[in-house]
Structures are given as structure tokens and as C-alpha cells.
Biopython code that builds the backbone (N, CA, C, O; Angstrom):
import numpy as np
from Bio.PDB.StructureBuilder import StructureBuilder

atoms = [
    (1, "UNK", "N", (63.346, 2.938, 14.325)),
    (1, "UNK", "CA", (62.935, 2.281, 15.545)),
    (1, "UNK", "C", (61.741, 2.954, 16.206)),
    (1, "UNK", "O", (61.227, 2.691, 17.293)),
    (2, "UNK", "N", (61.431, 3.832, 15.359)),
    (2, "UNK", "CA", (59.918, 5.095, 16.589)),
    (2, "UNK", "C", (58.505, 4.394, 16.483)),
    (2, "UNK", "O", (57.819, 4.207, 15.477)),
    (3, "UNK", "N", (58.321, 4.141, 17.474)),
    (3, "UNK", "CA", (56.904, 3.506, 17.265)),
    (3, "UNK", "C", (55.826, 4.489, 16.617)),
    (3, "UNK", "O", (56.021, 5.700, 16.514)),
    (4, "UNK", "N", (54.850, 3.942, 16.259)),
    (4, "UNK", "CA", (53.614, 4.305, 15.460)),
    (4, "UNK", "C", (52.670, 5.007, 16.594)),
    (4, "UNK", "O", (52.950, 4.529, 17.693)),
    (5, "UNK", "N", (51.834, 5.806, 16.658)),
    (5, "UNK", "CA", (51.265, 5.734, 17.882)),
    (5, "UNK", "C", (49.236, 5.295, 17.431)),
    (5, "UNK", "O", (48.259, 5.150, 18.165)),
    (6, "UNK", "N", (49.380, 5.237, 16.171)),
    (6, "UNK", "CA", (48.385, 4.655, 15.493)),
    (6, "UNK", "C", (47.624, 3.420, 16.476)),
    (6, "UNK", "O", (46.468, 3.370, 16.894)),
    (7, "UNK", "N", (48.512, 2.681, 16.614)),
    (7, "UNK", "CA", (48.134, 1.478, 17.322)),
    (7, "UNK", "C", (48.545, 1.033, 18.572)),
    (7, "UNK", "O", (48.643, -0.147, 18.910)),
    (8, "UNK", "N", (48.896, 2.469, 19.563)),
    (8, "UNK", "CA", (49.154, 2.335, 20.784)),
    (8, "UNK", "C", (48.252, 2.686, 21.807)),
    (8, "UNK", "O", (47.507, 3.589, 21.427)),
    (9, "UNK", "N", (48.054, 2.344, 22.869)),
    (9, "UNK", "CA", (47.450, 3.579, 23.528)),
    (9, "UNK", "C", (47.945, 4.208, 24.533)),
    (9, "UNK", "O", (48.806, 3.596, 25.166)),
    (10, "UNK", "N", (47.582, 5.566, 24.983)),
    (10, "UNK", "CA", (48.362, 6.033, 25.937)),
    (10, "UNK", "C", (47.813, 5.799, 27.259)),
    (10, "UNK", "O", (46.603, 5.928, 27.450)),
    (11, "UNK", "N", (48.535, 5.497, 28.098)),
    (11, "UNK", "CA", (48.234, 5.367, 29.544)),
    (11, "UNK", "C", (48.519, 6.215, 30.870)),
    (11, "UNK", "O", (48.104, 6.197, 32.029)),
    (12, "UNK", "N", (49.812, 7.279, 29.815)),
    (12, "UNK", "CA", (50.234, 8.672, 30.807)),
    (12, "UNK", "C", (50.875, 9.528, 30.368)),
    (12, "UNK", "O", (52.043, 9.160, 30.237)),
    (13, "UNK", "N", (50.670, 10.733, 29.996)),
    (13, "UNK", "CA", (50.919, 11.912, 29.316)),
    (13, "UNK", "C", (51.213, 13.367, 30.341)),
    (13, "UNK", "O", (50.295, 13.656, 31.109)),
    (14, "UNK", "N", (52.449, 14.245, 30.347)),
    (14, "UNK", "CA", (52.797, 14.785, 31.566)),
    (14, "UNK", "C", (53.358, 15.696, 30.488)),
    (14, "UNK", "O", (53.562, 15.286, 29.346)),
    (15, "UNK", "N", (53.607, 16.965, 30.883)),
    (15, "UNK", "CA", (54.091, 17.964, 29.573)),
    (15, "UNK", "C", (55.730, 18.142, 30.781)),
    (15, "UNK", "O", (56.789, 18.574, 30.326)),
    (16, "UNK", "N", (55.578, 17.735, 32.193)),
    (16, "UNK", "CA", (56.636, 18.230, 32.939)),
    (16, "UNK", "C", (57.391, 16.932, 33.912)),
    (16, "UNK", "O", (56.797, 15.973, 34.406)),
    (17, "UNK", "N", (58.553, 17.176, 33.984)),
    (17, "UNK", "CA", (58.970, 16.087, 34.833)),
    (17, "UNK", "C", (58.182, 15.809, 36.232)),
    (17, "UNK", "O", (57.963, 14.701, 36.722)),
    (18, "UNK", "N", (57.757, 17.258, 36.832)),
    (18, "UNK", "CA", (57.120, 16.765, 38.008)),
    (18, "UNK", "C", (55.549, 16.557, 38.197)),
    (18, "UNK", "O", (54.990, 16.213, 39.239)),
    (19, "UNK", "N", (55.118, 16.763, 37.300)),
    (19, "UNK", "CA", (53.774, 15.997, 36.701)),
    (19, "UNK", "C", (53.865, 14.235, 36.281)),
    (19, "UNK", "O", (53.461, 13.092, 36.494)),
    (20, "UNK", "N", (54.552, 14.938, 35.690)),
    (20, "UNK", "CA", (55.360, 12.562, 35.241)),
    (20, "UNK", "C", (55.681, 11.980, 36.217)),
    (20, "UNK", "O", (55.480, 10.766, 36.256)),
    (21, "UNK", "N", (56.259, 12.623, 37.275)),
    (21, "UNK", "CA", (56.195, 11.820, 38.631)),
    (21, "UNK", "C", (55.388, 11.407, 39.351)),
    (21, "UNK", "O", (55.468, 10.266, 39.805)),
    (22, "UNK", "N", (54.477, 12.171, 39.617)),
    (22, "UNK", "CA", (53.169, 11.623, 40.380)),
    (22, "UNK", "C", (52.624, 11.335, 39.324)),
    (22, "UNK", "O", (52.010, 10.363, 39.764)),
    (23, "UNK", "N", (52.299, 11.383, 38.143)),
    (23, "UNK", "CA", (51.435, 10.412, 37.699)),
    (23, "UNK", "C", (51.871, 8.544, 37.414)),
    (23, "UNK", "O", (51.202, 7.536, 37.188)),
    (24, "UNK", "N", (53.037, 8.781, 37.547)),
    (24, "UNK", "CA", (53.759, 7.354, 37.389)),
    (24, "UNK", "C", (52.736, 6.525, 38.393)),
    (24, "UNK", "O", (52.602, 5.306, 38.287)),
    (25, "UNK", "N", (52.001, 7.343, 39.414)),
    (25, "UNK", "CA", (51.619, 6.185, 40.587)),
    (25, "UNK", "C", (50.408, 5.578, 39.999)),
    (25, "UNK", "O", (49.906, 4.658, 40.646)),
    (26, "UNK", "N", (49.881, 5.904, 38.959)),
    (26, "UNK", "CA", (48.569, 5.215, 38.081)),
    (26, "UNK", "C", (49.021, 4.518, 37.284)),
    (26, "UNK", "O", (48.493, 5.035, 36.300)),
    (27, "UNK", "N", (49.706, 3.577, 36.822)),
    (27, "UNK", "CA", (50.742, 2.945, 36.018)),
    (27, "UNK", "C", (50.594, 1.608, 36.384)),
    (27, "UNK", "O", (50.312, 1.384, 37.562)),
    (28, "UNK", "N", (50.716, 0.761, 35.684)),
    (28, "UNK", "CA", (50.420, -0.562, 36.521)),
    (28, "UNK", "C", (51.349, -0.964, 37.800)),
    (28, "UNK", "O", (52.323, -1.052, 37.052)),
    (29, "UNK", "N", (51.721, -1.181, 38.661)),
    (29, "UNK", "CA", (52.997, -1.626, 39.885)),
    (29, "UNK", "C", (53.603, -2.211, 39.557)),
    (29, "UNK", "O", (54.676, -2.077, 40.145)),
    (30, "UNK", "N", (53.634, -3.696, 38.084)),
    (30, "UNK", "CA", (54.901, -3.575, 37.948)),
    (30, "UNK", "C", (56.030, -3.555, 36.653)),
    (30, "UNK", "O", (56.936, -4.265, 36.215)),
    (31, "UNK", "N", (55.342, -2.233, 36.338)),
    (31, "UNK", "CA", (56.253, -0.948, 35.284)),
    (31, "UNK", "C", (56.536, 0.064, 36.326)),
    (31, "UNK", "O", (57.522, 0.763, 36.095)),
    (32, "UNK", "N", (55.928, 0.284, 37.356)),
    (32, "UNK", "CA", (56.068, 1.687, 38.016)),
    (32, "UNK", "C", (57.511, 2.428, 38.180)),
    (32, "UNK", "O", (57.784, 3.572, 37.816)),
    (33, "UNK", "N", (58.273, 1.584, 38.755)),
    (33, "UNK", "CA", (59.687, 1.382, 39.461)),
    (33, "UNK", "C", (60.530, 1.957, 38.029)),
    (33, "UNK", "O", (61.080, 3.034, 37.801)),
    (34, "UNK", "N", (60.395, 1.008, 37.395)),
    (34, "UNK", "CA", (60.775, 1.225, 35.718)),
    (34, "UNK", "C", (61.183, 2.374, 35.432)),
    (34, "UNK", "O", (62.295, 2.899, 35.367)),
    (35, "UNK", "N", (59.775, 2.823, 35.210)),
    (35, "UNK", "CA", (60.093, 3.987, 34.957)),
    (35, "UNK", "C", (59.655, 5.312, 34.866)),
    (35, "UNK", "O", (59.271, 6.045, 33.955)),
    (36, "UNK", "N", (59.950, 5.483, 36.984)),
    (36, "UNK", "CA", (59.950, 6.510, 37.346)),
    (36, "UNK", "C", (61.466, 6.486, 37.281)),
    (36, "UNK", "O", (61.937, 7.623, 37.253)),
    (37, "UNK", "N", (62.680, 5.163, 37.237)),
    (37, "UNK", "CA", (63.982, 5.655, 36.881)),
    (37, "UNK", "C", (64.340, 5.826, 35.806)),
    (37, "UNK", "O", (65.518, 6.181, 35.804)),
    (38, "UNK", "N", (63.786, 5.735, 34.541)),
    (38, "UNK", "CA", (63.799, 6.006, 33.442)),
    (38, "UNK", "C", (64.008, 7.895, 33.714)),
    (38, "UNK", "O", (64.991, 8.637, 33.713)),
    (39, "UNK", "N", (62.119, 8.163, 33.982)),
    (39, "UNK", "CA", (61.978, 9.698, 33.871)),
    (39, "UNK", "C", (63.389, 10.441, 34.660)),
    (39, "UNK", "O", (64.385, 10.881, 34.086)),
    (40, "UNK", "N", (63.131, 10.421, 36.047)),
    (40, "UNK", "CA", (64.327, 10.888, 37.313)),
    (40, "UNK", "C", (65.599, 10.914, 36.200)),
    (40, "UNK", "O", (66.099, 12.039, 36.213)),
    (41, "UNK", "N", (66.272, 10.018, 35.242)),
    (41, "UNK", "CA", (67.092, 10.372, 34.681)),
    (41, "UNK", "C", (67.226, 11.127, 33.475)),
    (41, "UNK", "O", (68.178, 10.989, 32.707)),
    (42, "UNK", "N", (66.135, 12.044, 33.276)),
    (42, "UNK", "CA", (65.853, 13.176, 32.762)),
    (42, "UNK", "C", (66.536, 14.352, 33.602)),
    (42, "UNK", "O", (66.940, 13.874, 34.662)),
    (43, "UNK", "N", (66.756, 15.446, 33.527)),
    (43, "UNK", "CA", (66.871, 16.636, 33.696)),
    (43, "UNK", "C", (66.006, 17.301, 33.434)),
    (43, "UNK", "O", (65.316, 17.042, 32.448)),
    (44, "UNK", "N", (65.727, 18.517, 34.333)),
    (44, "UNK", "CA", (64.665, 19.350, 33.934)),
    (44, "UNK", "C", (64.000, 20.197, 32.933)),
    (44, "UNK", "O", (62.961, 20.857, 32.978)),
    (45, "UNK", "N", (65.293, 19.908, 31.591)),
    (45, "UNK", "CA", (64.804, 20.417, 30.222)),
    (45, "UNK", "C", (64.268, 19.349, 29.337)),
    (45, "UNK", "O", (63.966, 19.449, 28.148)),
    (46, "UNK", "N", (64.184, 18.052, 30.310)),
    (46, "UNK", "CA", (63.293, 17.435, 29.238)),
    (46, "UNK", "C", (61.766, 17.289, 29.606)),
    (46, "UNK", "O", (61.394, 17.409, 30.773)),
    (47, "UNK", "N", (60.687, 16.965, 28.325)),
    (47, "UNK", "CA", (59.514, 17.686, 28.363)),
    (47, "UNK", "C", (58.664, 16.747, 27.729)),
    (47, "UNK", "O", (59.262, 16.276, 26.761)),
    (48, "UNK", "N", (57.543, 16.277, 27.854)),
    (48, "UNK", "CA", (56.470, 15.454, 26.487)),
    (48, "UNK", "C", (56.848, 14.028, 27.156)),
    (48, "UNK", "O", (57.392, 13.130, 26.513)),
    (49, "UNK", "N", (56.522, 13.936, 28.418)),
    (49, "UNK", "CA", (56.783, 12.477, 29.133)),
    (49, "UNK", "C", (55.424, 11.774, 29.008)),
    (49, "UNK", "O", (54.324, 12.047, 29.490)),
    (50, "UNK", "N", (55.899, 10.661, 28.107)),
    (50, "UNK", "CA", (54.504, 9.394, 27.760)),
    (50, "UNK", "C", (54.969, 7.932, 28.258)),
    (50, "UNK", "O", (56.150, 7.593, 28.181)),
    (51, "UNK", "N", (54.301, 7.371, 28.600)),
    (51, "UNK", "CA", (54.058, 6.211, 28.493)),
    (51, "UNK", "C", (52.762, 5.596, 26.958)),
    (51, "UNK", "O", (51.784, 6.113, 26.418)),
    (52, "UNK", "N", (53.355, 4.558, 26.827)),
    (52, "UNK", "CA", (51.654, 4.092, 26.110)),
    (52, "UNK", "C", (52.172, 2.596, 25.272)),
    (52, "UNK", "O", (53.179, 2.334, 24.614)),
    (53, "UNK", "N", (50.593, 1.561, 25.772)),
    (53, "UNK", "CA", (50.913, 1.117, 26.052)),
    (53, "UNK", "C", (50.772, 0.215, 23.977)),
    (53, "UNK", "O", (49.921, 0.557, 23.156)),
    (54, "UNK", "N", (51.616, -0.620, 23.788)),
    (54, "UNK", "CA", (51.820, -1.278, 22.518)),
    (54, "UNK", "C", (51.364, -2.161, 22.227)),
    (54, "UNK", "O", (51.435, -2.988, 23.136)),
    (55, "UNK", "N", (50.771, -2.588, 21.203)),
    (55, "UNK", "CA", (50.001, -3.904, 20.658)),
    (55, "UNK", "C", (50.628, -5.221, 20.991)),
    (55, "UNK", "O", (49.859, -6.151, 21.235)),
    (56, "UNK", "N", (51.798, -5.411, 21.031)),
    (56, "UNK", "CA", (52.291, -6.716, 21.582)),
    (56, "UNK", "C", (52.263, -6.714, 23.414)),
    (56, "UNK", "O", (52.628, -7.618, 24.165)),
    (57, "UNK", "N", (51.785, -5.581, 23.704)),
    (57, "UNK", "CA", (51.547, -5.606, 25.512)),
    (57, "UNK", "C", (52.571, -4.930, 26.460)),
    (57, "UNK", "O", (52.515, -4.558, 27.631)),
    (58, "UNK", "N", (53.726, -4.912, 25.304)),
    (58, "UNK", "CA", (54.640, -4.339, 26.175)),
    (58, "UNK", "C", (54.181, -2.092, 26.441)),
    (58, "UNK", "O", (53.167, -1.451, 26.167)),
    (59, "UNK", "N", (55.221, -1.766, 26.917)),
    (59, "UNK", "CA", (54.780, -0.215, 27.396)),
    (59, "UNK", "C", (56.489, 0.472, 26.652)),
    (59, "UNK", "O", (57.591, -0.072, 26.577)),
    (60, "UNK", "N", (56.043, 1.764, 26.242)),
    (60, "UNK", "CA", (56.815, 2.491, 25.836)),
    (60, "UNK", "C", (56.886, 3.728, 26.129)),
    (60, "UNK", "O", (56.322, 4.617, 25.493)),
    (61, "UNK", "N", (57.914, 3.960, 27.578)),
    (61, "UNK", "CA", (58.170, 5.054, 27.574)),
    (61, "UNK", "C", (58.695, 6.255, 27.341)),
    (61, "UNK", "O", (59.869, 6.135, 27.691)),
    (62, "UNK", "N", (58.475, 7.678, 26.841)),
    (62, "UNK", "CA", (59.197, 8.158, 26.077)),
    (62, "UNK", "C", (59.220, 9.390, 26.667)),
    (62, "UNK", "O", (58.157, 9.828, 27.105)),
    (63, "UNK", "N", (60.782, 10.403, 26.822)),
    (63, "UNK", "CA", (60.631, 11.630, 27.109)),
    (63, "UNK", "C", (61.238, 12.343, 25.707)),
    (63, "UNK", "O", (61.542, 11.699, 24.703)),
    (64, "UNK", "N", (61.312, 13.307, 25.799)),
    (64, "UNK", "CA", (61.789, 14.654, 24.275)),
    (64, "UNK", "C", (62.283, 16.026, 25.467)),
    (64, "UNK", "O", (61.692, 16.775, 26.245)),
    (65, "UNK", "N", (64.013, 15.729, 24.938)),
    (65, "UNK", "CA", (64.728, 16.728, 25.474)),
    (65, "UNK", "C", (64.900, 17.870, 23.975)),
    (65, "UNK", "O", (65.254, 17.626, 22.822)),
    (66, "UNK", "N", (64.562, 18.867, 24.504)),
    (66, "UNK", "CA", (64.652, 20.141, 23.322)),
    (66, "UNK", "C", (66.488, 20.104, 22.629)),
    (66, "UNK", "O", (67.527, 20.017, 23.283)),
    (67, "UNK", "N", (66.349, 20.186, 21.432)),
    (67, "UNK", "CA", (68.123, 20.214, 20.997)),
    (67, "UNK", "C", (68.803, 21.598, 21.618)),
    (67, "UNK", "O", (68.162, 22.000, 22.588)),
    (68, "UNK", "N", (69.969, 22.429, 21.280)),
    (68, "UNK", "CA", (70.537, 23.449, 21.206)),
    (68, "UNK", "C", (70.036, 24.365, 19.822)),
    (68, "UNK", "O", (69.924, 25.583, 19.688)),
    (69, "UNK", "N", (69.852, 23.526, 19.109)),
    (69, "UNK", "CA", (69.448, 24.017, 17.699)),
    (69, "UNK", "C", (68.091, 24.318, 17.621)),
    (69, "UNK", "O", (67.315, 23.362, 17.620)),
    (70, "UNK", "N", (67.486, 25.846, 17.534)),
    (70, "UNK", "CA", (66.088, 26.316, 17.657)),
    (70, "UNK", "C", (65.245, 24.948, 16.764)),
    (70, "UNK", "O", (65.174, 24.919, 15.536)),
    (71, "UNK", "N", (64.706, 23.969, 17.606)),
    (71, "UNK", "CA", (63.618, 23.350, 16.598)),
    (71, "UNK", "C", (63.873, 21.600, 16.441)),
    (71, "UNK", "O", (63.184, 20.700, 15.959)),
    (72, "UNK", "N", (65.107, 21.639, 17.051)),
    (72, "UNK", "CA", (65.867, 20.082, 16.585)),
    (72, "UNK", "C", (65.040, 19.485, 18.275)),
    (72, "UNK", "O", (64.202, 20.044, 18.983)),
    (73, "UNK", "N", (65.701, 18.242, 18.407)),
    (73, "UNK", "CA", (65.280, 17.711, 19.417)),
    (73, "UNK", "C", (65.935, 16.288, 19.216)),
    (73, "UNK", "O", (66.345, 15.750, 18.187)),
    (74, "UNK", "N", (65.893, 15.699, 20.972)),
    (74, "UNK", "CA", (65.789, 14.222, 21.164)),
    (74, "UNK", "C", (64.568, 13.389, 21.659)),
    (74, "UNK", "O", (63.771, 13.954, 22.407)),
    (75, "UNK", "N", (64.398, 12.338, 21.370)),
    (75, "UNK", "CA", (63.087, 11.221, 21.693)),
    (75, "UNK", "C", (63.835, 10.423, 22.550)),
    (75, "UNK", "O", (64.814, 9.921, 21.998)),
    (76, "UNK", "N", (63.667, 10.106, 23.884)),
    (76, "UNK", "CA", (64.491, 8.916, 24.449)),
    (76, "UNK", "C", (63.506, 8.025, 24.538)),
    (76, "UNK", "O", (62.341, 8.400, 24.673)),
    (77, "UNK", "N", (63.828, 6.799, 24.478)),
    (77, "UNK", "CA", (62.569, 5.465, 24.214)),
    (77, "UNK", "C", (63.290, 4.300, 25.247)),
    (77, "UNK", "O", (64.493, 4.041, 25.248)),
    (78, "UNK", "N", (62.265, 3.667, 26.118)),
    (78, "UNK", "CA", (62.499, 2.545, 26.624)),
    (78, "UNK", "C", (61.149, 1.746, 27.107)),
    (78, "UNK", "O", (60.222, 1.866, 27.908)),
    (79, "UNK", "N", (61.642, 0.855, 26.099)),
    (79, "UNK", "CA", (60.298, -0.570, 25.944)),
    (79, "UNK", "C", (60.334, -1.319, 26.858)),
    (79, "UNK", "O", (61.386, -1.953, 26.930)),
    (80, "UNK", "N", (59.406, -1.573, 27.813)),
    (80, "UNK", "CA", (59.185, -2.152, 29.194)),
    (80, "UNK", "C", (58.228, -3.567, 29.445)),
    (80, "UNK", "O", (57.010, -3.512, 29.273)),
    (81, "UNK", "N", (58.701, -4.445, 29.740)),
    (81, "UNK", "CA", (57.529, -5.240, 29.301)),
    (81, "UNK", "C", (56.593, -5.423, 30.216)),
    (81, "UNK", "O", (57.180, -5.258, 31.285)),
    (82, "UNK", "N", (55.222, -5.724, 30.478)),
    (82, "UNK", "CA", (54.226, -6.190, 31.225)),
    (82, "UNK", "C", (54.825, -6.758, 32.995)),
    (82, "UNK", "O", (54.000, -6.736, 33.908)),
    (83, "UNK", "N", (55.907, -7.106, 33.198)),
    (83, "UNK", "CA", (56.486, -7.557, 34.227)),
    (83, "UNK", "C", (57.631, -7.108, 34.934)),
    (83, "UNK", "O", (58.242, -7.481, 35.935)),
    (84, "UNK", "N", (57.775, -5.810, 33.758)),
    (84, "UNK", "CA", (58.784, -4.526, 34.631)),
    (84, "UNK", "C", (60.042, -4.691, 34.113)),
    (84, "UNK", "O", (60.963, -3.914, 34.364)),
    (85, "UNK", "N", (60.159, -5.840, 33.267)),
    (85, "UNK", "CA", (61.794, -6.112, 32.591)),
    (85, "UNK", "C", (62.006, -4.559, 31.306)),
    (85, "UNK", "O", (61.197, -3.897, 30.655)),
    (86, "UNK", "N", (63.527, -4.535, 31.462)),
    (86, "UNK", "CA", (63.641, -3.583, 30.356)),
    (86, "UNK", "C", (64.147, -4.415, 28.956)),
    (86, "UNK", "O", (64.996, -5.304, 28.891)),
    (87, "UNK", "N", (63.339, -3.826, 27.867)),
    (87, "UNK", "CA", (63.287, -4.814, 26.706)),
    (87, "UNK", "C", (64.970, -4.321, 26.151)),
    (87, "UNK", "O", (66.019, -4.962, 26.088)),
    (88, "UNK", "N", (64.538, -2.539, 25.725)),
    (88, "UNK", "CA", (65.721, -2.079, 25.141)),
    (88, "UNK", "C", (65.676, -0.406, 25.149)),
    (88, "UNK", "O", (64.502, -0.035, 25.141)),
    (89, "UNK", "N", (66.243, 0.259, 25.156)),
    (89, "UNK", "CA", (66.768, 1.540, 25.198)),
    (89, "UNK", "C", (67.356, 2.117, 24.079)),
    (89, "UNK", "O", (68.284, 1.586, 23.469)),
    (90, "UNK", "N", (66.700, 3.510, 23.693)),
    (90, "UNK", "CA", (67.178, 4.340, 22.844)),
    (90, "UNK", "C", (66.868, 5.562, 22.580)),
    (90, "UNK", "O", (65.974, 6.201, 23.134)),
    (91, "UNK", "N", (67.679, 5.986, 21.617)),
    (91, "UNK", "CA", (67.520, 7.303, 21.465)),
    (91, "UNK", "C", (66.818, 7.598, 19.908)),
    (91, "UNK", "O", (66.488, 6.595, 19.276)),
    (92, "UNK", "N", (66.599, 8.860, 19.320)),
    (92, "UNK", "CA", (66.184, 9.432, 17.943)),
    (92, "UNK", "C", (66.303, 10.620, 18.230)),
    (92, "UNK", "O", (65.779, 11.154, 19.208)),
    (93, "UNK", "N", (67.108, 11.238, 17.289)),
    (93, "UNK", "CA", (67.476, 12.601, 17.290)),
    (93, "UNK", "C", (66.829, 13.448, 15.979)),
    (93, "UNK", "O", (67.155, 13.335, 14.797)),
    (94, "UNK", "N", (66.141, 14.044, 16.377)),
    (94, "UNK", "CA", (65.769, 15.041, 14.958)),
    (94, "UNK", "C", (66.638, 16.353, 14.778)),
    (94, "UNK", "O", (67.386, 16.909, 15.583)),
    (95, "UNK", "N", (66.293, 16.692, 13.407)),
    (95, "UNK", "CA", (66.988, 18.158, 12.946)),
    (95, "UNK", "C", (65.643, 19.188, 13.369)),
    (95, "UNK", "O", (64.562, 18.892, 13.878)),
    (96, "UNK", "N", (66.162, 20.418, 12.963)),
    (96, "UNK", "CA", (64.923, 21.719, 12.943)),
    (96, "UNK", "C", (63.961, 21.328, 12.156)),
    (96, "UNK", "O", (62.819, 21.463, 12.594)),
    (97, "UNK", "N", (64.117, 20.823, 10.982)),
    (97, "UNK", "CA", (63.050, 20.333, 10.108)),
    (97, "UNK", "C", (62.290, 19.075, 10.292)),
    (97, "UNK", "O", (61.425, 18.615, 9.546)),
    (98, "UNK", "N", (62.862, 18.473, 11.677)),
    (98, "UNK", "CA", (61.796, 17.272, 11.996)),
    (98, "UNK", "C", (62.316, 16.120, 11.346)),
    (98, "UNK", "O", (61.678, 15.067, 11.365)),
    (99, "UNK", "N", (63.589, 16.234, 10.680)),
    (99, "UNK", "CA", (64.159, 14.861, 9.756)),
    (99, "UNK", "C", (64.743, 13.907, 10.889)),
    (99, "UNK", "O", (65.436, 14.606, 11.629)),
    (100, "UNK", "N", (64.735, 12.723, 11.267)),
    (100, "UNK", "CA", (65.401, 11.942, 11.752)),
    (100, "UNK", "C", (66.571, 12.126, 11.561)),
    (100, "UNK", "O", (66.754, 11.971, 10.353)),
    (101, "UNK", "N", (67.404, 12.349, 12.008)),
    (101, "UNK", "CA", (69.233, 12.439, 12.234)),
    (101, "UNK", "C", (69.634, 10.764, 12.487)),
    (101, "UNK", "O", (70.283, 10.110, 11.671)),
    (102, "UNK", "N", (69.153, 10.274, 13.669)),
    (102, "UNK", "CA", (70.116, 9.215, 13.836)),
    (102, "UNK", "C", (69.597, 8.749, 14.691)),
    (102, "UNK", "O", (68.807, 9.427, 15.348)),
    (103, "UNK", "N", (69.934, 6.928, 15.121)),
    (103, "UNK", "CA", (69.042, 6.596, 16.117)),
    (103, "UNK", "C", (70.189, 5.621, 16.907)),
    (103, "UNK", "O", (70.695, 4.637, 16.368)),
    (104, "UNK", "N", (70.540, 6.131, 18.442)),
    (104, "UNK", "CA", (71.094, 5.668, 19.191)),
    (104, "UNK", "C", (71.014, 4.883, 20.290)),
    (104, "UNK", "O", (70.341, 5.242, 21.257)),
    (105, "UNK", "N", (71.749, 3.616, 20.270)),
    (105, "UNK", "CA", (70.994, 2.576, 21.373)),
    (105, "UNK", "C", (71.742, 3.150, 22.346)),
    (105, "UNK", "O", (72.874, 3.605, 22.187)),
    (106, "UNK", "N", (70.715, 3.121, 24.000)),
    (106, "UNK", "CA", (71.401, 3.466, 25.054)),
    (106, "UNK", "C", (72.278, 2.350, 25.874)),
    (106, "UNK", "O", (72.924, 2.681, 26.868)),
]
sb = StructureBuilder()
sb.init_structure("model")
sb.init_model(0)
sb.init_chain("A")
sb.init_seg("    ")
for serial, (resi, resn, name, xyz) in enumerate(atoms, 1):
    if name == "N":
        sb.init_residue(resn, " ", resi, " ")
    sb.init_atom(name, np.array(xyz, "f"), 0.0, 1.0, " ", f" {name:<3s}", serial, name[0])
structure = sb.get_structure()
């Protein structure tokens, strides 16, 4: 389910939750709402907050919470469309070696 980023573009890139917050306010107004509740339901160990936006128009926002396991990690994904609706929600979990583990709808 991980998008390509080949053919996306990015529209907001934040390495910290409270950087991703104020930048949410450059975002179009109506994704904004979206998802600044998307991010807010992060915790403060998650990190690599993007938006960007997808060839069919819709927006994909994505944060990466670090695993327990030196190196593993999660991708949380939620596809937003042009008018602020939420398309769908999920997760991708990697190992230390970067292998996809598993991909969980939220």
C-alpha cells in the first residue's frame, strides 16, 4: 500500500511534531483540519512528518514512529482528498533491515 514518492510532490516536510504543526498552516484550508488531527495523534516519538501531494490530487499524509527494535520502525499513512474527506488509513511496519513486516488498516 506505500506510495511511490517518484510521482508525488511534497507540500510539507517537518523532522518534529512541533514544526508539523505550524507548518500545517501552509496547507491548503481544506486538508488543514485533517490533518493537524491526524499529526496531534502522534506522540512525541514520532518523527519524518510529510504531507505530499499525489497524482490523482488527493494528499498523503505520513508520520514514522521509531520501533523498540534498534532500526525497525512504523509509517502511519492517511490519504486525504482535495476537500478534506478521509479516503483511508494505515499503517506499514518495517524490520531493522527495512523489510516490510506488515501492513495495517487503521
Amino acid at each position: 500500500m506505500s506510495t511511490g514518492t517518484c510521482s508525488t510532490q511534497s507540500v510539507l516536510n517537518a523532522g518534529s511534531k512541533a514544526d508539523d504543526l505550524k507548518a500545517v498552516d501552509d496547507l491548503p484550508s481544506n486538508i488543514q483540519s485533517n490533518v493537524k488531527s491526524f499529526f496531534k495523534g502522534g506522540s512525541n516519538k514520532y518523527n519524518d512528518f510529510t504531507v505530499e501531494k499525489m497524482p490523482n490530487g488527493n494528499y498523503m499524509a505520513k508520520m514514522t514512529k521509531p520501533g523498540d527494535v534498534p532500526g525497525s520502525k512504523a509509517i502511519y499513512y492517511k490519504e486525504i482528498s482535495p476537500d478534506g474527506t478521509t479516503i483511508k488509513v494505515y499503517k506499514d511496519t518495517f524490520d531493522s533491515a527495512g523489510n516490510l513486516v506488515h501492513t495495517k488498516p487503521k
